[in-house]
GULOFI-84773 format. One record per residue (C-alpha): residue in three letters; residue number from 1; x, y, z. Coordinates in steps of 0.2 Angstrom, whole numbers. Example, Ala and Ser with C-alpha at 12.3 -4.5 7.8 and 13.67 -1.06 7.14 Angstrom:
2
SITE   r   k     u     v     w
SITE ALA   1    62   -22    39
SITE SER   2    68    -5    36
//
This chain:
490
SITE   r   k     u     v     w
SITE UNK   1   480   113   345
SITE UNK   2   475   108   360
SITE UNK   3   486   112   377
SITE UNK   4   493    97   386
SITE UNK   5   490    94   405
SITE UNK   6   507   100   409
SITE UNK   7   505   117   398
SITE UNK   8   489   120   408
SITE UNK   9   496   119   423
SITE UNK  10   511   131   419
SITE UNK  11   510   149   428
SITE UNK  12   517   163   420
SITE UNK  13   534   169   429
SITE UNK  14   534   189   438
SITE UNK  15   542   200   424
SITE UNK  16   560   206   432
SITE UNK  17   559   219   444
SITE UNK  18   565   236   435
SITE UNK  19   573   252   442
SITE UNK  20   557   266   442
SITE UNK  21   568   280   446
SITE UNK  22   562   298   443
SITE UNK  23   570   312   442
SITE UNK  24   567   331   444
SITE UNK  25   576   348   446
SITE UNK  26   575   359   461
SITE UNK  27   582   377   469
SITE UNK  28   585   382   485
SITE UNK  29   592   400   494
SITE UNK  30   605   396   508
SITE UNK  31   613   413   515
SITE UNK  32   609   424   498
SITE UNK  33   616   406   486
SITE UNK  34   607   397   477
SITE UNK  35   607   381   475
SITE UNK  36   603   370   461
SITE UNK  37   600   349   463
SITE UNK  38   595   338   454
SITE UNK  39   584   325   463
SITE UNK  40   581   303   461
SITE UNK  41   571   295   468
SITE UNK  42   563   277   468
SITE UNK  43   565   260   469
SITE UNK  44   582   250   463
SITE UNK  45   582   234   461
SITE UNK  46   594   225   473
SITE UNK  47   603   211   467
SITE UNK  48   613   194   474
SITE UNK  49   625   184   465
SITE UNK  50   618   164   463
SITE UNK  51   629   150   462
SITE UNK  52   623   133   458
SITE UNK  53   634   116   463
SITE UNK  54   647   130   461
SITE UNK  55   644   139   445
SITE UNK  56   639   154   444
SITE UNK  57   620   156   438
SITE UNK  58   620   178   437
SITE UNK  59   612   192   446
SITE UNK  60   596   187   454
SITE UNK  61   583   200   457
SITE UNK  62   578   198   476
SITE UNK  63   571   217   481
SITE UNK  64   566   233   477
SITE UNK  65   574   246   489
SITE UNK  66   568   264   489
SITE UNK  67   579   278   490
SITE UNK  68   578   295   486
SITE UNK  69   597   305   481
SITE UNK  70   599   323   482
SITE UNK  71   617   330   471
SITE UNK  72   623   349   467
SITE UNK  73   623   352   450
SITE UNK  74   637   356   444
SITE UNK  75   648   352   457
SITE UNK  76   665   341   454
SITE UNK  77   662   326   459
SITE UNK  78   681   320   466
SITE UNK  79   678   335   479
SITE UNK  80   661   333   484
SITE UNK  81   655   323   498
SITE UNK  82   641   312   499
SITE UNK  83   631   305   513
SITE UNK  84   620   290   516
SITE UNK  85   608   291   528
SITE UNK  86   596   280   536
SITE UNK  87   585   277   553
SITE UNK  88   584   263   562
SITE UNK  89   566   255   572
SITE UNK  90   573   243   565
SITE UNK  91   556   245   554
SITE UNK  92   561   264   552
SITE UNK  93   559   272   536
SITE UNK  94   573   286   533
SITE UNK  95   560   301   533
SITE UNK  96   565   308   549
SITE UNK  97   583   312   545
SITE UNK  98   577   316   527
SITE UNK  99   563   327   533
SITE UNK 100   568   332   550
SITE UNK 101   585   340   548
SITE UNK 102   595   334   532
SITE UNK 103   586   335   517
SITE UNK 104   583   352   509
SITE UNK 105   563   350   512
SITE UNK 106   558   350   528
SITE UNK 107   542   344   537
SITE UNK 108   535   356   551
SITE UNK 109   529   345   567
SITE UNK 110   530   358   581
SITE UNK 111   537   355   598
SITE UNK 112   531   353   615
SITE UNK 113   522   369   619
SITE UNK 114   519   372   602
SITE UNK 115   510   355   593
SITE UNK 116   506   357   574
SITE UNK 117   490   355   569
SITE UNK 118   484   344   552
SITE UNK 119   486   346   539
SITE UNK 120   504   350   543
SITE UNK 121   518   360   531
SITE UNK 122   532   357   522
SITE UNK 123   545   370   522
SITE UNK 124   562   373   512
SITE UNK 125   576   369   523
SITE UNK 126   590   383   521
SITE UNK 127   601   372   535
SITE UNK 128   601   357   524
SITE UNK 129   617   348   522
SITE UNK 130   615   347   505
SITE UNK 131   624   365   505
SITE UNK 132   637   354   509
SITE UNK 133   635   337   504
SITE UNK 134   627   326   493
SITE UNK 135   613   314   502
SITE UNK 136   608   298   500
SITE UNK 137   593   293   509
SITE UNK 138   590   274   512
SITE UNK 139   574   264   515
SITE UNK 140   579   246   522
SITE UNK 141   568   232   517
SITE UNK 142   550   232   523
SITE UNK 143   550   251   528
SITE UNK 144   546   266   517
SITE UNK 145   541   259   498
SITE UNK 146   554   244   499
SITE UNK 147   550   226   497
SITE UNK 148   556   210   492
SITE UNK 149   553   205   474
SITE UNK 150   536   196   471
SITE UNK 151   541   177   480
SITE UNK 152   555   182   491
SITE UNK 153   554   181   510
SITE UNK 154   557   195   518
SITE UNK 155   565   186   531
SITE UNK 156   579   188   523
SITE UNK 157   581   205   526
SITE UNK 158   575   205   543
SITE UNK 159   591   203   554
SITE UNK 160   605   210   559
SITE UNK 161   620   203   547
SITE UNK 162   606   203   531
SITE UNK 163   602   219   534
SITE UNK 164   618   226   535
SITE UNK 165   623   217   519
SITE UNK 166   607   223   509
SITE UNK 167   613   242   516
SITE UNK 168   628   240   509
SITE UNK 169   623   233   492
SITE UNK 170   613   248   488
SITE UNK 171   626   260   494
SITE UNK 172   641   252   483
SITE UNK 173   628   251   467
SITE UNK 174   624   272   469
SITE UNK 175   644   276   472
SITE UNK 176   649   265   458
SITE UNK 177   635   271   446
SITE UNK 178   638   290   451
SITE UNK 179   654   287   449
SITE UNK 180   658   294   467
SITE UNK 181   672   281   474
SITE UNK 182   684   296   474
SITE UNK 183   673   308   482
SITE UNK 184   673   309   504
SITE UNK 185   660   297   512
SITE UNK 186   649   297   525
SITE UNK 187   637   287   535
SITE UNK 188   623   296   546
SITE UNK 189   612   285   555
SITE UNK 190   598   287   571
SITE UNK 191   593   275   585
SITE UNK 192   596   259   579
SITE UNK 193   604   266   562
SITE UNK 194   618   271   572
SITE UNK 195   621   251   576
SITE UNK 196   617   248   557
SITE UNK 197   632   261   552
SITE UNK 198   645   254   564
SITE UNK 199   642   239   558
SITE UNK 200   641   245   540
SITE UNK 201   659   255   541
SITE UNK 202   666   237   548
SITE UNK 203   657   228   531
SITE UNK 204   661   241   518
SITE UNK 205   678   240   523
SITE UNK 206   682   222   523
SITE UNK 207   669   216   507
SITE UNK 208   672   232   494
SITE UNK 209   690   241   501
SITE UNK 210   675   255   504
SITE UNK 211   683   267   516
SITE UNK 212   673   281   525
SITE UNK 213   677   300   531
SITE UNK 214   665   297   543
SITE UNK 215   648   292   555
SITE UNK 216   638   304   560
SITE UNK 217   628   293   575
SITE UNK 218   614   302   579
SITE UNK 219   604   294   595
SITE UNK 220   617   283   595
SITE UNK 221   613   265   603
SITE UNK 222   631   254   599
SITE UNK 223   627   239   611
SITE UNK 224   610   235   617
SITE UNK 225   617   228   633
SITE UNK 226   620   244   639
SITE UNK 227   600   247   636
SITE UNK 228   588   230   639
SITE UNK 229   584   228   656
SITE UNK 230   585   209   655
SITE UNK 231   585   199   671
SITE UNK 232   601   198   679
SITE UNK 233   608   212   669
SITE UNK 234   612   227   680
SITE UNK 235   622   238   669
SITE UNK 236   608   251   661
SITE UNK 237   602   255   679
SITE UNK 238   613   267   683
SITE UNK 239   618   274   664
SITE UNK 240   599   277   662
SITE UNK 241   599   290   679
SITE UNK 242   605   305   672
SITE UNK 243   592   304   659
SITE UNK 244   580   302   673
SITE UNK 245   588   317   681
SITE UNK 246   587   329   666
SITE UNK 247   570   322   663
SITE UNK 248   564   325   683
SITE UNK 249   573   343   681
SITE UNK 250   563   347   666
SITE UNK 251   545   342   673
SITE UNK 252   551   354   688
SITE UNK 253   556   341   701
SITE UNK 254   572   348   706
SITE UNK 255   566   367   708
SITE UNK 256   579   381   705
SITE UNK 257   596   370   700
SITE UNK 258   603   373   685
SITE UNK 259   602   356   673
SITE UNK 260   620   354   672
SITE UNK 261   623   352   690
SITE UNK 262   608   340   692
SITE UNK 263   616   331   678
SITE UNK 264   633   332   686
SITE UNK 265   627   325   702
SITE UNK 266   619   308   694
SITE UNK 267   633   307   681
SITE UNK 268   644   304   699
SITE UNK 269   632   293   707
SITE UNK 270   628   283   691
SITE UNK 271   648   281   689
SITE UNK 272   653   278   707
SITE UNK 273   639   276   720
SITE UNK 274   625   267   713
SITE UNK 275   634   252   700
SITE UNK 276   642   247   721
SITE UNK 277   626   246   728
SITE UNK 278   617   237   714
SITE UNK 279   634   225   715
SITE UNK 280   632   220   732
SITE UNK 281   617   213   731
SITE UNK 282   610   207   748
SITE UNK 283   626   211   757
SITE UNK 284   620   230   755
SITE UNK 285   616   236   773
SITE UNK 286   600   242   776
SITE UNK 287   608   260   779
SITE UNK 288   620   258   763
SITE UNK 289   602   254   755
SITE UNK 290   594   267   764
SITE UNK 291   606   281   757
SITE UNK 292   606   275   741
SITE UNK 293   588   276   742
SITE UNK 294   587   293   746
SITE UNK 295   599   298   732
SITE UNK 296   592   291   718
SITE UNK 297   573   297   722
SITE UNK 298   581   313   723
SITE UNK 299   590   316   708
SITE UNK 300   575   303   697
SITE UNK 301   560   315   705
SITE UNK 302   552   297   712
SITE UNK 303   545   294   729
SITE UNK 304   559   288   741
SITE UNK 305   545   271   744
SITE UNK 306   545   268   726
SITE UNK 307   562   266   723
SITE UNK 308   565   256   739
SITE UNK 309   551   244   731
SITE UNK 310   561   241   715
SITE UNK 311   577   239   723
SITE UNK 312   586   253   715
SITE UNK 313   581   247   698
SITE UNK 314   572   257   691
SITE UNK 315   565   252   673
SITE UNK 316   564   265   660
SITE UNK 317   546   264   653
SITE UNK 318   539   261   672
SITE UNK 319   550   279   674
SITE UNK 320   540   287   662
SITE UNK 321   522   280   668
SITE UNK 322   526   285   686
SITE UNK 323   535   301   686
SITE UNK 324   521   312   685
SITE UNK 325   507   300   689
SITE UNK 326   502   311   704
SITE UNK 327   497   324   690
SITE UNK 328   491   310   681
SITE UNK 329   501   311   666
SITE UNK 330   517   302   657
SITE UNK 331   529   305   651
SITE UNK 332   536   302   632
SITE UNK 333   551   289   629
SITE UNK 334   559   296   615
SITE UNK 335   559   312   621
SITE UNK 336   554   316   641
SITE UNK 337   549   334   637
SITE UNK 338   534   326   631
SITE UNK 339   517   324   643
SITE UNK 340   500   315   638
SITE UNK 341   485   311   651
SITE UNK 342   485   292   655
SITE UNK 343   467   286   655
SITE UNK 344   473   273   668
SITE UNK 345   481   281   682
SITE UNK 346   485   263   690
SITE UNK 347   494   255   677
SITE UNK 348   512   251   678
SITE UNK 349   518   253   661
SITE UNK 350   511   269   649
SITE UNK 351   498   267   635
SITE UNK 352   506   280   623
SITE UNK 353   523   288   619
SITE UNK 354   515   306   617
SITE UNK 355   534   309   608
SITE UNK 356   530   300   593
SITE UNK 357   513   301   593
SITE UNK 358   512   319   592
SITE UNK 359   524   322   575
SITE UNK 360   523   304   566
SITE UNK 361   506   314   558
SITE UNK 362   515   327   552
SITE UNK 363   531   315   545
SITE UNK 364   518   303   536
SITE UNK 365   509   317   527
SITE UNK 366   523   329   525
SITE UNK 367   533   315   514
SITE UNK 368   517   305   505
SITE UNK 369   513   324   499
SITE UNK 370   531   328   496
SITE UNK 371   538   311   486
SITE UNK 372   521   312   474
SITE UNK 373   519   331   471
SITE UNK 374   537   337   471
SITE UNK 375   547   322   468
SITE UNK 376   536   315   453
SITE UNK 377   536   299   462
SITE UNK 378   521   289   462
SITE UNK 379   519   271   471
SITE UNK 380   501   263   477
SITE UNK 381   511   254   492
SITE UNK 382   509   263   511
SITE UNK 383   523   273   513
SITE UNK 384   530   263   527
SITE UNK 385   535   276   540
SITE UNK 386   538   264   556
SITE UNK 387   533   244   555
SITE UNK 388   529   237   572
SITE UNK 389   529   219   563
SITE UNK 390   548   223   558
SITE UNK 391   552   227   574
SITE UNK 392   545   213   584
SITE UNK 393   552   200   572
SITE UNK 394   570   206   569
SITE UNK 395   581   191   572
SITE UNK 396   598   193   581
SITE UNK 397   603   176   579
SITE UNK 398   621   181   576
SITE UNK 399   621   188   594
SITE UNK 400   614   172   605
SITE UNK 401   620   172   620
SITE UNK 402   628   186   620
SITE UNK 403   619   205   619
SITE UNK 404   619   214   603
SITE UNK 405   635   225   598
SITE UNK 406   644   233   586
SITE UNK 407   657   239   596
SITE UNK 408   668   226   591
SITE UNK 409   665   230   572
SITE UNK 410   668   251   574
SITE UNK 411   684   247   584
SITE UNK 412   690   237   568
SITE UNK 413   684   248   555
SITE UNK 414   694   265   567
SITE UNK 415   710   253   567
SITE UNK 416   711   249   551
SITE UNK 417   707   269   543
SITE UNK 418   712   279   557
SITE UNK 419   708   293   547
SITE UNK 420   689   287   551
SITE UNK 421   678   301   560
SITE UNK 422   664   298   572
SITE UNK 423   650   312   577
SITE UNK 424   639   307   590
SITE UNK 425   623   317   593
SITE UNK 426   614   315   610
SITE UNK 427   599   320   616
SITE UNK 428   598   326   636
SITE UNK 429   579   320   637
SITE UNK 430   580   304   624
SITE UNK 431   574   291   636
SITE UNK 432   577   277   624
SITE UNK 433   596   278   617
SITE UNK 434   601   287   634
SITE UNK 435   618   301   633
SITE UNK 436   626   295   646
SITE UNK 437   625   273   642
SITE UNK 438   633   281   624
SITE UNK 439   646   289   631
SITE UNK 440   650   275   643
SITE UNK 441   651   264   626
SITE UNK 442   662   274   619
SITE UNK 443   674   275   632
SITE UNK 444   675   256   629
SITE UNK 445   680   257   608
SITE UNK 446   695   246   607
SITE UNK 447   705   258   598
SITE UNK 448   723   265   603
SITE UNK 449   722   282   614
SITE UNK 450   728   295   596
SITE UNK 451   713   289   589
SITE UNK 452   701   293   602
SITE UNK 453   701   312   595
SITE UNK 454   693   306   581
SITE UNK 455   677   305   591
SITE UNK 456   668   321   594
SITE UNK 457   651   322   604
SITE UNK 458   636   334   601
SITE UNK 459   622   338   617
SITE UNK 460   605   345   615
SITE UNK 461   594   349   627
SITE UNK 462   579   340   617
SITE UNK 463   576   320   615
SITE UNK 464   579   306   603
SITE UNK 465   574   317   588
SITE UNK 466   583   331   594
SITE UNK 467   577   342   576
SITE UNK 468   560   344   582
SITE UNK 469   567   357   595
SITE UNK 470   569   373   585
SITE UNK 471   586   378   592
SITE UNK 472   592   361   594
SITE UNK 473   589   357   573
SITE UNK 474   598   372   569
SITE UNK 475   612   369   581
SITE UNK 476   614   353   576
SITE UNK 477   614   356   559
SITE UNK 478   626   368   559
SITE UNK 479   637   353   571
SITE UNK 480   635   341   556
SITE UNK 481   641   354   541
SITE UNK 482   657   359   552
SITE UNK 483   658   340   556
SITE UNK 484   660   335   536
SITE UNK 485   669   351   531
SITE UNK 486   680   346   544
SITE UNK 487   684   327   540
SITE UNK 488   682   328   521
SITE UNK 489   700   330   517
SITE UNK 490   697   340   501
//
């Protein structure tokens, strides 16, 4: 019988998204123990609830989120912890936590002096945390292999409040379907997943009664007021200058001092000297200027006429493009220990951040190798290790008017579990989320003084991703295991 107009016209609906997780069993020697884990990974589909003229229509496929969960065998699960962890761009995909310094693979990028060449190694990682907690390791929407299902808009995932509710989705699913509510619980985000997890302790709280142990902000970034260098804000002037100091002392600008006093010396002007200066605006006196001048091109390595010709306002990626200019190199933003050769020696703002550019190699082909040939995990999507796209179109329209913060949403979340912990993890040479604007946004948690103990802070004499220091990963990673031990409860 012959179709009909309307039957010809018909397209066939996308079959329903399915979850493709794989799974596989692994060993590992940490101190003489072995361990043996069971690892998942894939893609789970993530789910909203529909209602229609107010019934209730079901669950409605809308993505397909990547993750890839690590768990002791035989462990009791009451007693052991688990950790979800995530990076941030936003447009990050959770592969430098995962293969930087939590997951029990490791990928070896090499350091400054000590670059490693393709086509790179992947290592076991005897200072996992895995020897002390479960991991869960989150791709957002649009980064690693997570999409939207086949129709959607990803602009529905790209912004702050939908990407924190998407988070939490996929978390609440794994706890509930690992039947882990009991166990202690963490959150370990870097860069902008620290924002992300702030926000997330607030949510998880209020929407599911999901309390945490604790965060584990590594890079943190908090409030992006205390960052942008937007006109008329003059607050991350002076909390970027002991970045710029350790940076300057690092790149042999402050010959013989020891790091610590350098940094003590602009920690004091930062706090007290310079936030006056920048206040007074054209009451300044040409000799208050004039001092302030010569103090900041001291402790920042710049020439004394540079600084006078920004008006003590010295922006962070013109920092990096100037300081060594004269050697005719810059220097890398998410870590300042980091040099390339700028082609053009007279442009104002740097082609190239030599810190990312030099490891994201060694990340991208240590996890494409490492998810198909030891995972059993096979996806013809790009890995999505850093979106540009995602980043550039990130919508904070929750925040208009008003810089972005999750502040507010931490101080809550502390208030209402006081037994809530907080590790933050800061890099002396990270010129993009810079120590000294996170400690001055802590210092500001609207929380009562006895809880202010809950907050412990970890320094590294590396950048943003501290772990691609030798010493600093296995510092830190010894920092993060006594953190959980610590705060678990069991």
């Amino acid at each position: 019988m012959p179709e009909t107009p309307e039957e010809e016209t018909k397209t066939e609906a996308a079959p329903e998204p399915s979850d493709d997780l794989v799974t596989t069993q692994h060993t590992l020697t940490v101190k003489r123990r072995k361990l043996a884990y069971t690892a998942q990974t894939g893609r789970v589909v993530l789910r909203k609830e529909v209602h229609t003229d107010g019934k209730f229509d079901g669950h409605t496929a809308k993505a397909e989120v990547f993750l890839t969960s690590y768990t002791l065998d035989g462990a009791e699960p009451g007693s052991r912890p688990v950790t979800f962890a995530f990076n941030g761009g936003p447009g990050s995909a959770s592969v430098w936590l995962h293969m930087g310094v939590l997951g029990p693979r490791r990928v070896v990028s090499g350091d400054v002096d000590s670059p490693e060449p393709p086509p790179y190694r992947v290592l076991d990682n005897p200072e996992t945390l895995l020897a002390h907690s479960d991991l869960v390791f989150i791709d957002p929407v649009s980064t690693g292999y997570s999409r939207p299902k086949k129709g959607e808009s990803v602009k529905d995932y790209h912004g702050f409040t939908a990407d924190v509710e998407s988070v939490a989705e996929i978390i609440r699913l794994w706890t509930s379907r690992n039947g882990r509510w009991l166990s202690p619980k963490y959150l370990a985000g870097e860069s902008y997943g620290t924002l992300r997890a702030a926000a997330l302790a607030g949510h998880l709280q209020e929407r599911h009664g999901f309390y945490l142990n604790g965060l584990m902000l590594i890079s943190s970034v908090l409030d992006f007021g205390t960052i942008r260098f937007t006109e008329g804000n003059d607050q991350p002037y002076p909390l970027f200058v002991p970045t710029y100091a350790a940076i300057a002392h690092y790149h042999g600008k402050h010959g013989k001092r020891k790091l610590a006093d350098v940094l003590a010396e602009a920690e004091d002007f930062a706090a007290r000297e310079l936030p006056w200066a920048l206040s007074r605006g054209s009451r300044l006196t040409p000799e208050e200027k004039a001092a302030a001048v010569r103090k900041l091109a001291s402790l920042t390595g710049l020439d004394e006429s540079y600084v006078d010709r920004v008006n003590l306002r010295i922006e962070h990626v013109r920092f990096f493009t100037e300081l060594l200019r004269e050697r005719g190199l810059t220097t890398g933003r998410m870590d300042g220990r980091f040099t390339t050769w700028e082609p053009d020696g007279g442009r104002e703002l740097m082609s190239d951040d030599a810190s990312v550019s030099r490891i994201i190699g060694a990340y991208s082909a240590g996890f494409n190798h490492y998810v198909r040939s030891e995972l059993g995990y096979e996806n013809d999507l790009p890995y999505e290790v850093l979106s540009m796209d995602v980043v550039r179109n990130w919508s904070y329209s929750e925040f208009e008017g008003r810089a972005v913060s999750a502040v507010e949403a931490l101080s809550a979340a502390m208030r209402a579990n006081p037994h809530l912990k907080v590790h933050v993890a800061l890099g002396y040479y990270d010129g993009a989320t810079p120590y000294y604007a996170a400690e001055h946004v802590l210092a500001h948690l609207q929380i009562p003084e006895n809880l202010r103990g809950n907050i412990e802070s970890a320094y590294y004499p590396a950048g943003h991703m501290m772990y691609v220091h030798e010493p600093s990963r296995v510092q830190q990673s010894k920092d993060l295991a006594e953190f959980v031990r610590s705060s678990s409860n069991r």
